[in-house]
C-alpha positions in Angstrom: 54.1 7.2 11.3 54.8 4.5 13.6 51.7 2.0 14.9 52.0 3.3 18.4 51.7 6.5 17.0 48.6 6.0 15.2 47.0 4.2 17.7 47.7 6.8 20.4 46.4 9.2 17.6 43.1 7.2 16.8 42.8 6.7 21.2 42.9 11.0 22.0 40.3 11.3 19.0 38.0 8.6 20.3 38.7 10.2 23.8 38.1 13.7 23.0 34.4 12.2 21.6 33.6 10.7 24.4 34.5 13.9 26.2 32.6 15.6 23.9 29.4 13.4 23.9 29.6 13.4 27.9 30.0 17.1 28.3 26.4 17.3 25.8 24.9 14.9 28.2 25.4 16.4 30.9 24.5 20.0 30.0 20.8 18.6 28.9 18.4 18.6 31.8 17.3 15.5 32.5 14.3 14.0 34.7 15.9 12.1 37.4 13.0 9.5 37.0 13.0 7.5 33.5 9.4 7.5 33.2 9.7 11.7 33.0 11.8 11.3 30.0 8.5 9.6 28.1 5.9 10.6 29.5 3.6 12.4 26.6 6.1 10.9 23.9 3.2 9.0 22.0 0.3 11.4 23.0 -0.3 12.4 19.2 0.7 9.0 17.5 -2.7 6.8 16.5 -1.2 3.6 17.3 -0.8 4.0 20.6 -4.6 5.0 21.3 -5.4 1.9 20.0 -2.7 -0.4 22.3 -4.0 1.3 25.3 -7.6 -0.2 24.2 -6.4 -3.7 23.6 -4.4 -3.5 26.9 -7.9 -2.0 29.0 -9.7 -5.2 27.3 -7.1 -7.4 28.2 -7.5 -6.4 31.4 -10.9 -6.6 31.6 -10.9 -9.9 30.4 -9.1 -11.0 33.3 -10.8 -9.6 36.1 -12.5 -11.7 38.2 -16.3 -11.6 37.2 -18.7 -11.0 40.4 -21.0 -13.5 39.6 -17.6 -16.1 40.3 -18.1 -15.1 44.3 -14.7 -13.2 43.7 
């Protein structure tokens, strides 16, 4: 087998993946918007309740206190 050959061989193979990998993209239904796609995707994970806390006292910390005349 020549090297033309095998490349041309090795390129339809890659080709026909890529075909193949598109075509399974395509045929899953998708949110348009890429906040859809994880929306819920931590809702059972521990970890994550407790990085929504730090972030709410983060920004707590931040706010302007009224006392400051804010």
């Amino acid at each position: 087998m020549s090297a033309n050959t095998l490349i041309e061989s090795r390129l339809s193979a890659v080709e026909a993946a890529v075909a193949e990998l598109q075509r399974r993209l395509g045929s899953e239904s998708q949110p348009s918007n890429w906040l859809e796609r994880f929306t819920g995707a931590f809702k059972d994970e521990p970890a994550f309740a407790e990085v929504v806390a730090y972030g709410k006292a983060l920004r707590s910390a931040d706010a302007p206190r009224e006392s400051e005349g804010h």
